[in-house]
C-alpha positions in Angstrom: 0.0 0.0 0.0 3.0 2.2 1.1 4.5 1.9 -2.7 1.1 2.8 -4.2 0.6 5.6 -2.3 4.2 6.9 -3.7 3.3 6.4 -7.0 -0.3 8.5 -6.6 2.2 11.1 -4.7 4.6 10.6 -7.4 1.8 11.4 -10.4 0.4 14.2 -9.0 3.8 16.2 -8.5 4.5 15.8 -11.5 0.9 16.9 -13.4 1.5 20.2 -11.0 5.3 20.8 -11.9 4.0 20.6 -15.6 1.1 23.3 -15.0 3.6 25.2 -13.5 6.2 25.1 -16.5 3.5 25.6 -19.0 2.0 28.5 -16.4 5.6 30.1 -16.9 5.7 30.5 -20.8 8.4 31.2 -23.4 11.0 34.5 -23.3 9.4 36.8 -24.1 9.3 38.0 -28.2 12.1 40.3 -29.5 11.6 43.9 -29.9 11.6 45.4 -33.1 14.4 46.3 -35.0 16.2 49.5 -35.1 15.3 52.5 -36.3 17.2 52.9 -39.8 18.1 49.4 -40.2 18.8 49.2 -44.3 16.7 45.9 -45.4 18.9 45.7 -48.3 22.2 46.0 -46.9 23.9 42.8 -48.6 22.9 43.5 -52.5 25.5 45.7 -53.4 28.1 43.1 -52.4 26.3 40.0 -53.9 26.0 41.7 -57.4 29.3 42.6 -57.5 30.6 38.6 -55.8 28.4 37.7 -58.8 29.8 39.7 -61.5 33.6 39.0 -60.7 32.2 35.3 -60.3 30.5 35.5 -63.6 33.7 37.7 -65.0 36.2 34.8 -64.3 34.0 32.0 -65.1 33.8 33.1 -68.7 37.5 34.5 -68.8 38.5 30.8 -67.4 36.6 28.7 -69.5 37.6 25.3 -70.0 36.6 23.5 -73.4 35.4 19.9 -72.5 35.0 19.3 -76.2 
């Protein structure tokens, strides 16, 4: 009876610790960004990675033929 009773004691611990944790919730949500962030701030770069890319691709060009 003794180990039953430990079990019962056990179960319901453990349903209250969960309603506790789930009571508690997540961080809370990120603030917005700031004020003047640029949302294209990377395009300048890529265009220009991709034209010396596309530069030496066809400057390098190996015939397979």
């Amino acid at each position: 009876m003794i180990i039953q009773n430990k079990r019962i004691f056990a179960s319901i611990l453990f349903v209250l610790i969960s309603f506790v944790c789930v009571a508690q919730g997540g961080p809370p949500p990120p603030g917005p960004p700031p004020v003047g962030l640029p949302i294209d701030g990377g395009i300048l770069a890529g265009i220009c990675v991709g034209l010396f890319y596309g530069v030496k691709k066809l400057i390098f060009k190996k015939d397979n033929g």
